[in-house]
PQR file of N, CA, C, O and H, with PARSE charges and radii, in Angstrom:
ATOM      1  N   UNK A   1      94.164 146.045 111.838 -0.4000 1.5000
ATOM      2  CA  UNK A   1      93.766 144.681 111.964 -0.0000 2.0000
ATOM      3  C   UNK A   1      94.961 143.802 112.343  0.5500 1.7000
ATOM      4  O   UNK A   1      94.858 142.805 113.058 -0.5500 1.4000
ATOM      5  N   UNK A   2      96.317 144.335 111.707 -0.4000 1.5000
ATOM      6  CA  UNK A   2      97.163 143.093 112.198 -0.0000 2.0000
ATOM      7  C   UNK A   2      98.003 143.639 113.585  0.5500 1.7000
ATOM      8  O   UNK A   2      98.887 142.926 114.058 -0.5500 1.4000
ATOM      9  H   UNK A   2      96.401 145.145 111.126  0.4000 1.0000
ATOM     10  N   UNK A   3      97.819 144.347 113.915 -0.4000 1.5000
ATOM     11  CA  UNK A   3      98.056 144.637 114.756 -0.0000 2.0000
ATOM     12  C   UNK A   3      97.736 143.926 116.126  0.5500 1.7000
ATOM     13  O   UNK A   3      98.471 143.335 116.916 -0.5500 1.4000
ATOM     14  H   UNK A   3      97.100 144.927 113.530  0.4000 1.0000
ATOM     15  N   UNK A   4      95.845 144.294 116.138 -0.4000 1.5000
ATOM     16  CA  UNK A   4      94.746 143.530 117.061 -0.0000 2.0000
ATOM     17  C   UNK A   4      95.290 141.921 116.849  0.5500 1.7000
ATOM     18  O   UNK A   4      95.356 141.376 117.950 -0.5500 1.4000
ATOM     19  H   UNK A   4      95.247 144.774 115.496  0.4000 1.0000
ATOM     20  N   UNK A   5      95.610 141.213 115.975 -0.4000 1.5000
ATOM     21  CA  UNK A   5      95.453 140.091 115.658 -0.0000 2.0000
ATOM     22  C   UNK A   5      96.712 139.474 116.357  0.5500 1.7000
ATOM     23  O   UNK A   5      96.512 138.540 117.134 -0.5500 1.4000
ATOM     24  H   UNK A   5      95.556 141.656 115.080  0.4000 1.0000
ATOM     25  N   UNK A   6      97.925 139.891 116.159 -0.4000 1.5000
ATOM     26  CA  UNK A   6      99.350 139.897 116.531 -0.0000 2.0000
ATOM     27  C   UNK A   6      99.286 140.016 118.744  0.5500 1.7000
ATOM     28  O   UNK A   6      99.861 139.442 119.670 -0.5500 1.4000
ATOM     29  H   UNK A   6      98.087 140.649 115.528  0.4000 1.0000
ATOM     30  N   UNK A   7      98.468 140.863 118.631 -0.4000 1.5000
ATOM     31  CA  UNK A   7      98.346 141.085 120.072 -0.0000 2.0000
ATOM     32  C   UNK A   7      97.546 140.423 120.821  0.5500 1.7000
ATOM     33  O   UNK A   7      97.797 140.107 121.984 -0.5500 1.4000
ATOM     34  H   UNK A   7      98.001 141.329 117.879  0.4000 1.0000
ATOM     35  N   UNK A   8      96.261 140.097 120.057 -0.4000 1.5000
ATOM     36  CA  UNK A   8      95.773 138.741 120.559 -0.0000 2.0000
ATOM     37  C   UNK A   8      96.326 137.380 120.917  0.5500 1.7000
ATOM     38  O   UNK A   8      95.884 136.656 121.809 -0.5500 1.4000
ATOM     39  H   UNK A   8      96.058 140.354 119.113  0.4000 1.0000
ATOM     40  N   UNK A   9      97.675 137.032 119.859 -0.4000 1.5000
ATOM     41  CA  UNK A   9      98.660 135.733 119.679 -0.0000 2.0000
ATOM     42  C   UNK A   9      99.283 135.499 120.913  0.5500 1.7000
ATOM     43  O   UNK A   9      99.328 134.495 121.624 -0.5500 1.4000
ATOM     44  H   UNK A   9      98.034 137.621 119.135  0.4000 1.0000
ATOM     45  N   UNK A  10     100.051 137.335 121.098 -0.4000 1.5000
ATOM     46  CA  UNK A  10     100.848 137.440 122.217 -0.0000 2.0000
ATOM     47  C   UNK A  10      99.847 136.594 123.174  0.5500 1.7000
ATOM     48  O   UNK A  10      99.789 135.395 123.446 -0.5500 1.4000
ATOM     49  H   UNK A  10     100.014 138.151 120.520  0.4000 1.0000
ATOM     50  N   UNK A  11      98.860 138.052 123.686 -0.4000 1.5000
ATOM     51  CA  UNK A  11      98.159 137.610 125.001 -0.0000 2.0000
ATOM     52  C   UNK A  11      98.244 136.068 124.977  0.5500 1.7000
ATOM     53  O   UNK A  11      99.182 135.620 125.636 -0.5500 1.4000
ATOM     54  H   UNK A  11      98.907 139.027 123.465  0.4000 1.0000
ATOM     55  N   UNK A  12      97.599 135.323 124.465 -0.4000 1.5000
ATOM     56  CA  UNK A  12      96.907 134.064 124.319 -0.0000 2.0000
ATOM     57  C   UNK A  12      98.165 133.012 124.676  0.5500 1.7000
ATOM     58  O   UNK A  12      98.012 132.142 125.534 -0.5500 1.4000
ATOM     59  H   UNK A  12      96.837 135.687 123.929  0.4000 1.0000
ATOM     60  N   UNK A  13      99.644 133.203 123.810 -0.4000 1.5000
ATOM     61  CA  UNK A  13     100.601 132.307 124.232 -0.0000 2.0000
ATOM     62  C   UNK A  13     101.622 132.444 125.048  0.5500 1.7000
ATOM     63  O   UNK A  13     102.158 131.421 125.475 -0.5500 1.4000
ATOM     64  H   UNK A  13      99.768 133.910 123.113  0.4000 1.0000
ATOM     65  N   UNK A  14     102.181 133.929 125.497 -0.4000 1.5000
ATOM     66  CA  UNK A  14     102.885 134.602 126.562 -0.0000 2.0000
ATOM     67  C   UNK A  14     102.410 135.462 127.612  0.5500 1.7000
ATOM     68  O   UNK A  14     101.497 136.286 127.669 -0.5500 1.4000
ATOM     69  H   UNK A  14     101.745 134.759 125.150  0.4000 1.0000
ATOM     70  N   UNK A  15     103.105 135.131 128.269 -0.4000 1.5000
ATOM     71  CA  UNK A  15     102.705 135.904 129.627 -0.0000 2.0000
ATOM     72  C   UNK A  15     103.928 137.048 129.712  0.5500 1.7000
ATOM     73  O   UNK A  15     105.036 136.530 129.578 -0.5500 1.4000
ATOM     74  H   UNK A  15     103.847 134.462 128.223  0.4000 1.0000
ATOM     75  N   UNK A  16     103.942 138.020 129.843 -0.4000 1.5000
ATOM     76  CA  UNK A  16     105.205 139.679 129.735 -0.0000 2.0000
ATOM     77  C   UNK A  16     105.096 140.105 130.573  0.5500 1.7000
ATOM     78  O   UNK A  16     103.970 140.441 130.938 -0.5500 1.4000
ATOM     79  H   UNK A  16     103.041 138.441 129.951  0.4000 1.0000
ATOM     80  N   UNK A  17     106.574 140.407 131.605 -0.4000 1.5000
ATOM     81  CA  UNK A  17     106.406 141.103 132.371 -0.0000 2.0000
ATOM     82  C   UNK A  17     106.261 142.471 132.080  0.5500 1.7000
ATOM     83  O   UNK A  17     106.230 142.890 130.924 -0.5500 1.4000
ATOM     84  H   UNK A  17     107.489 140.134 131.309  0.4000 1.0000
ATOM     85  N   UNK A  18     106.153 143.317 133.258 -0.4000 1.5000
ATOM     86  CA  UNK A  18     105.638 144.986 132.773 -0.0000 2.0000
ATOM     87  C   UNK A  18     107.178 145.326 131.988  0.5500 1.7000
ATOM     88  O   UNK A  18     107.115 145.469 130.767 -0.5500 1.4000
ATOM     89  H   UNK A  18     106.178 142.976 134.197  0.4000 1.0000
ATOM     90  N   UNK A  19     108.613 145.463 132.682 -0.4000 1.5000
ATOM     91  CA  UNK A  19     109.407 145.262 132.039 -0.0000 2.0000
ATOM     92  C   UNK A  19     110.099 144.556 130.585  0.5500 1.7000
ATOM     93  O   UNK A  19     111.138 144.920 130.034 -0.5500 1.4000
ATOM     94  H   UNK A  19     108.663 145.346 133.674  0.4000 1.0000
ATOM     95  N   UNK A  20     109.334 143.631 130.237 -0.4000 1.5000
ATOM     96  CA  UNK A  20     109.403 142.913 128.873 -0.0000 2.0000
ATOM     97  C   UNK A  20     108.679 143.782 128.179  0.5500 1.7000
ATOM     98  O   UNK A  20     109.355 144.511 127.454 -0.5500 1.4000
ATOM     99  H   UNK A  20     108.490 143.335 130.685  0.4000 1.0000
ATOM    100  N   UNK A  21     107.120 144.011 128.148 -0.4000 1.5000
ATOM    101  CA  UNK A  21     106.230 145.324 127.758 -0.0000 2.0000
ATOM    102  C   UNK A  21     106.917 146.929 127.419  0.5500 1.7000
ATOM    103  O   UNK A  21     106.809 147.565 126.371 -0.5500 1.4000
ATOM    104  H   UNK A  21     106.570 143.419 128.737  0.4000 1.0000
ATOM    105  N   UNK A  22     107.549 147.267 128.515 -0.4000 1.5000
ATOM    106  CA  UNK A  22     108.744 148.486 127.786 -0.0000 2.0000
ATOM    107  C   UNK A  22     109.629 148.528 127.205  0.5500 1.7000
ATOM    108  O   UNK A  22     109.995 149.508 126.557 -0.5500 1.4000
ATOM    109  H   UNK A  22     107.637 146.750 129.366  0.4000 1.0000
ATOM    110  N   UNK A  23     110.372 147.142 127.320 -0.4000 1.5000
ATOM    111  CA  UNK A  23     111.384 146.829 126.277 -0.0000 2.0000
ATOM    112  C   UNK A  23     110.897 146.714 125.130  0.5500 1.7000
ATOM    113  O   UNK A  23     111.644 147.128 124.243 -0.5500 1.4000
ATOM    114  H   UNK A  23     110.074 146.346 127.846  0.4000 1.0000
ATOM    115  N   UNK A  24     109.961 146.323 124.812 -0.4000 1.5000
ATOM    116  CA  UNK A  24     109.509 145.980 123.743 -0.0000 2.0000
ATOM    117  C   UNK A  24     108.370 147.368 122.767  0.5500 1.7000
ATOM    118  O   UNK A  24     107.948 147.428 121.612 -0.5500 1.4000
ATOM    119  H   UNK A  24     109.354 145.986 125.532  0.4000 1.0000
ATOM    120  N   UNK A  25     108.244 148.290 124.001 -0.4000 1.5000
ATOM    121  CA  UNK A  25     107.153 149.066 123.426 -0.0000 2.0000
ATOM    122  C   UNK A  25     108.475 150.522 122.719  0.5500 1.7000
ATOM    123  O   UNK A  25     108.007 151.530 122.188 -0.5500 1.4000
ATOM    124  H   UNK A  25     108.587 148.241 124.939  0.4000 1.0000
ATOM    125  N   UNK A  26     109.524 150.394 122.817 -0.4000 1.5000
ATOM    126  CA  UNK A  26     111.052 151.202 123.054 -0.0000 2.0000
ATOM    127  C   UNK A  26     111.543 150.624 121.920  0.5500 1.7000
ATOM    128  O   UNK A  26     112.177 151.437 121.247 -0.5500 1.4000
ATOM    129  H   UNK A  26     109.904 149.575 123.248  0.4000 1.0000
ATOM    130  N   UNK A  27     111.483 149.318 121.363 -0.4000 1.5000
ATOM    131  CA  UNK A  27     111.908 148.870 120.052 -0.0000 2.0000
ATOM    132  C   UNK A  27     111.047 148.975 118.894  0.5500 1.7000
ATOM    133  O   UNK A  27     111.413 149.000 117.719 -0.5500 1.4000
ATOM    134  H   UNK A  27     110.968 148.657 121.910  0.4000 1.0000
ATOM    135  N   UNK A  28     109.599 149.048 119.446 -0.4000 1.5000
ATOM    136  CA  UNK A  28     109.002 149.017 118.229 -0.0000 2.0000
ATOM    137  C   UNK A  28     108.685 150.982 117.598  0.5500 1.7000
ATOM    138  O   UNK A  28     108.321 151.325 116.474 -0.5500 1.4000
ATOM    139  H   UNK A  28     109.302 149.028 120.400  0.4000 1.0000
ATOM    140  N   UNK A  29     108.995 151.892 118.808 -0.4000 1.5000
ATOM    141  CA  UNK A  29     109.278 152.859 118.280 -0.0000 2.0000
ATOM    142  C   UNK A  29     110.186 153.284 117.574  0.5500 1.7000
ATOM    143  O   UNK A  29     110.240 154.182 116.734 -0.5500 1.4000
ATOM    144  H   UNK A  29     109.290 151.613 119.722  0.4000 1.0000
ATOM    145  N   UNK A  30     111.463 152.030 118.280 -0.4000 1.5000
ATOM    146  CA  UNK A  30     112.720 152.626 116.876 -0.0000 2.0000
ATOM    147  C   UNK A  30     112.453 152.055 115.674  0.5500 1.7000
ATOM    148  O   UNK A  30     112.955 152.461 114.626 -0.5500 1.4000
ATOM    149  H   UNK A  30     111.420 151.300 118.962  0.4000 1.0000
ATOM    150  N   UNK A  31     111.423 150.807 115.775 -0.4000 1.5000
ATOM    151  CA  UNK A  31     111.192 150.500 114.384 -0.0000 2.0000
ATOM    152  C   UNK A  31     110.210 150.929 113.754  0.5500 1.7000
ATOM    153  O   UNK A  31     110.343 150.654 112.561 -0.5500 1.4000
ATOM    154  H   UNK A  31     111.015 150.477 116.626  0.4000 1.0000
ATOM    155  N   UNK A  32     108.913 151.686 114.049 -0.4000 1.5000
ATOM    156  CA  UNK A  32     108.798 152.597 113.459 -0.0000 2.0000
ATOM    157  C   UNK A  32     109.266 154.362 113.011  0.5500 1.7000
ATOM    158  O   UNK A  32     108.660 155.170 112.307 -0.5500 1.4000
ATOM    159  H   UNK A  32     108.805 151.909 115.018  0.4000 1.0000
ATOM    160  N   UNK A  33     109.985 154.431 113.419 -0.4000 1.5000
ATOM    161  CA  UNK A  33     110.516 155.520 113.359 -0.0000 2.0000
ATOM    162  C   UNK A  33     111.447 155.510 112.317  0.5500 1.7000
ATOM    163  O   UNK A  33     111.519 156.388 111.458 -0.5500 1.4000
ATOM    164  H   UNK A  33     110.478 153.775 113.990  0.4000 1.0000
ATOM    165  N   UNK A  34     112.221 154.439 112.395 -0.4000 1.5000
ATOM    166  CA  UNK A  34     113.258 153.659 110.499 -0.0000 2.0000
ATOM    167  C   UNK A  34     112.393 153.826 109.681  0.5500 1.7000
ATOM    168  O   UNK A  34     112.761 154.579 108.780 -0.5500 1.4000
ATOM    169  H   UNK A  34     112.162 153.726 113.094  0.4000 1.0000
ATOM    170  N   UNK A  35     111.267 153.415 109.571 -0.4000 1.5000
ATOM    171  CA  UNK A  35     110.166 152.994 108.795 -0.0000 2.0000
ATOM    172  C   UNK A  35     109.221 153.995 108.484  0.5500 1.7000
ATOM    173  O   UNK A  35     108.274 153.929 107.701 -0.5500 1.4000
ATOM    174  H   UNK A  35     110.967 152.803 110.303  0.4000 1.0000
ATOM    175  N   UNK A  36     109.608 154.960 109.216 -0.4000 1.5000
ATOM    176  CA  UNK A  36     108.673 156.284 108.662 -0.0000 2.0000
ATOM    177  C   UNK A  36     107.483 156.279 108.919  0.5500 1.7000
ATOM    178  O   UNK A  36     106.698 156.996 108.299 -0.5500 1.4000
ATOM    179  H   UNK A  36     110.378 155.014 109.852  0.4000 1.0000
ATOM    180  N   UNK A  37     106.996 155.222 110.180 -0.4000 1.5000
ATOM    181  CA  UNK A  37     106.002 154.912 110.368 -0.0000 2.0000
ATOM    182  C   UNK A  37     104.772 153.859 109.841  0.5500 1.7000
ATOM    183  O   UNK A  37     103.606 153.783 110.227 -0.5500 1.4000
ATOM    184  H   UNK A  37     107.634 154.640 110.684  0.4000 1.0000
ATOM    185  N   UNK A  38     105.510 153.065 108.788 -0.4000 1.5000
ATOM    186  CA  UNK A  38     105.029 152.008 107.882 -0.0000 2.0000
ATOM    187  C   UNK A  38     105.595 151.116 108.301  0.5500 1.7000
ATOM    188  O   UNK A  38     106.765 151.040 107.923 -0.5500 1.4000
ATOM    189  H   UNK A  38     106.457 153.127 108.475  0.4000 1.0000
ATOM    190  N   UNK A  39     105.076 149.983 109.290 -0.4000 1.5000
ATOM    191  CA  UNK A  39     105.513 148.267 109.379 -0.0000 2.0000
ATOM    192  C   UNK A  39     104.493 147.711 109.353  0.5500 1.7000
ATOM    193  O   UNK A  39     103.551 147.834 110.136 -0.5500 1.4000
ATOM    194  H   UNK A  39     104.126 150.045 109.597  0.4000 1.0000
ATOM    195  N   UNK A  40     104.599 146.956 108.327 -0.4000 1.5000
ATOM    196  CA  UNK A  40     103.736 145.550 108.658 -0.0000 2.0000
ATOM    197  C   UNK A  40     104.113 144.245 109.230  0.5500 1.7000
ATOM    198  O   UNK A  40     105.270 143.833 109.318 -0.5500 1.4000
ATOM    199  H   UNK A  40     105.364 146.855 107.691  0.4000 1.0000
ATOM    200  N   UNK A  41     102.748 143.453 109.719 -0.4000 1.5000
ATOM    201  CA  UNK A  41     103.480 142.499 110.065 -0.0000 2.0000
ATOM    202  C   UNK A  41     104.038 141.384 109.422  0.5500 1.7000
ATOM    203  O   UNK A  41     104.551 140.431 110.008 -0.5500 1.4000
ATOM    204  H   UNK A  41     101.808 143.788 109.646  0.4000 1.0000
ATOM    205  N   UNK A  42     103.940 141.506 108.312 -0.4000 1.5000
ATOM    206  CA  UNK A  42     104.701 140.383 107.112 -0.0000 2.0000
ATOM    207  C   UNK A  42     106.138 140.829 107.288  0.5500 1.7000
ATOM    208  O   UNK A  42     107.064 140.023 107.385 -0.5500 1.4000
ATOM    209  H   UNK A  42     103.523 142.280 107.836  0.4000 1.0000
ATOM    210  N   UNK A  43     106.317 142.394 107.334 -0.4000 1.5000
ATOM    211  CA  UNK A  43     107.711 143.068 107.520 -0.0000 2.0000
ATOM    212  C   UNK A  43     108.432 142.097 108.499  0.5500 1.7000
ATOM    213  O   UNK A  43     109.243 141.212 108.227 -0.5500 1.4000
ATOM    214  H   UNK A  43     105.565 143.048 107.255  0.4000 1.0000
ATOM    215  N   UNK A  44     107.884 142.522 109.840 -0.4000 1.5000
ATOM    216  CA  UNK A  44     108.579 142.002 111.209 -0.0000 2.0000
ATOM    217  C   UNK A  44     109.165 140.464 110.677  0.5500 1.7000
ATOM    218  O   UNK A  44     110.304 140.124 110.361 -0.5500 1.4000
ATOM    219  H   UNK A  44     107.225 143.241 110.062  0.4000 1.0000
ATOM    220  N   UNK A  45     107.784 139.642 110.726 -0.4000 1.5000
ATOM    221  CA  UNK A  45     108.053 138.242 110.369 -0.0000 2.0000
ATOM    222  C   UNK A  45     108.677 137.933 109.317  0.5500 1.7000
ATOM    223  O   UNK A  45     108.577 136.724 109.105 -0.5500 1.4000
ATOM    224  H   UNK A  45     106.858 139.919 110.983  0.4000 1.0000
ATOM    225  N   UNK A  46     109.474 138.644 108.310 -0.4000 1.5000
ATOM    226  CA  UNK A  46     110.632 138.140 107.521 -0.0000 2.0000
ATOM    227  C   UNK A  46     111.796 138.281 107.988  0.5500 1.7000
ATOM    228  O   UNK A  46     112.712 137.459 107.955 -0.5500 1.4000
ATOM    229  H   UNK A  46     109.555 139.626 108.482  0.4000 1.0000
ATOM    230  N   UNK A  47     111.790 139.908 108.685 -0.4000 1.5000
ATOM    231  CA  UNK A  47     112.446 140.324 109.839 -0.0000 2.0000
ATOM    232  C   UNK A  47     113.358 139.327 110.523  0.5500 1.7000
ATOM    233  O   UNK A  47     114.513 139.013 110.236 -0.5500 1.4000
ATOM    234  H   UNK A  47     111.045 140.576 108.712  0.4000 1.0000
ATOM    235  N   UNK A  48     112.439 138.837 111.653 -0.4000 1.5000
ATOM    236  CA  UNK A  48     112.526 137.925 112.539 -0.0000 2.0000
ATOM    237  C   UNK A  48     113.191 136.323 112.127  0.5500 1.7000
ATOM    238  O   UNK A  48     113.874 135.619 112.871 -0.5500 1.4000
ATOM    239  H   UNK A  48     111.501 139.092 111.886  0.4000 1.0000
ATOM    240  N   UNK A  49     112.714 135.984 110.575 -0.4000 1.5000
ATOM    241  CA  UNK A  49     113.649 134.978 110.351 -0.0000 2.0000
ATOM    242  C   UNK A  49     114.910 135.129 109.424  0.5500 1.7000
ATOM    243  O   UNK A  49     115.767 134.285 109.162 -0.5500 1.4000
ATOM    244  H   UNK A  49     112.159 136.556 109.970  0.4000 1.0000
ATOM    245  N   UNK A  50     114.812 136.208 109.072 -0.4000 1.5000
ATOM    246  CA  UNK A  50     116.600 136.402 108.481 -0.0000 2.0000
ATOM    247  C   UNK A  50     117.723 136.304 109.628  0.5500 1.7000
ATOM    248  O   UNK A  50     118.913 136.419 109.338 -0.5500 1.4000
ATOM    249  H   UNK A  50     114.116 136.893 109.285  0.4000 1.0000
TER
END
């Protein structure tokens, strides 16, 4: 669910190039992969403001 929800935000307020899209699809494997495969998005977004 937060996933769908998070990706809806994107779509709706950014526009990504195909290049922004792999950069980004390349980080979130290293961050799940730290994570053992467990992120949420409360994770990211505390994340993101420390």
């Amino acid at each position: 669910m937060e996933q769908d929800m998070v990706a809806g935000i994107l779509a709706d307020i950014y526009q990504f190039s195909e290049e922004d899209l792999r950069r980004c699809r390349a980080q979130s494997v290293i961050n799940v992969k730290k994570a053992n495969g467990r992120v949420s998005l409360e994770q990211r977004a505390r994340e993101f403001w420390e």
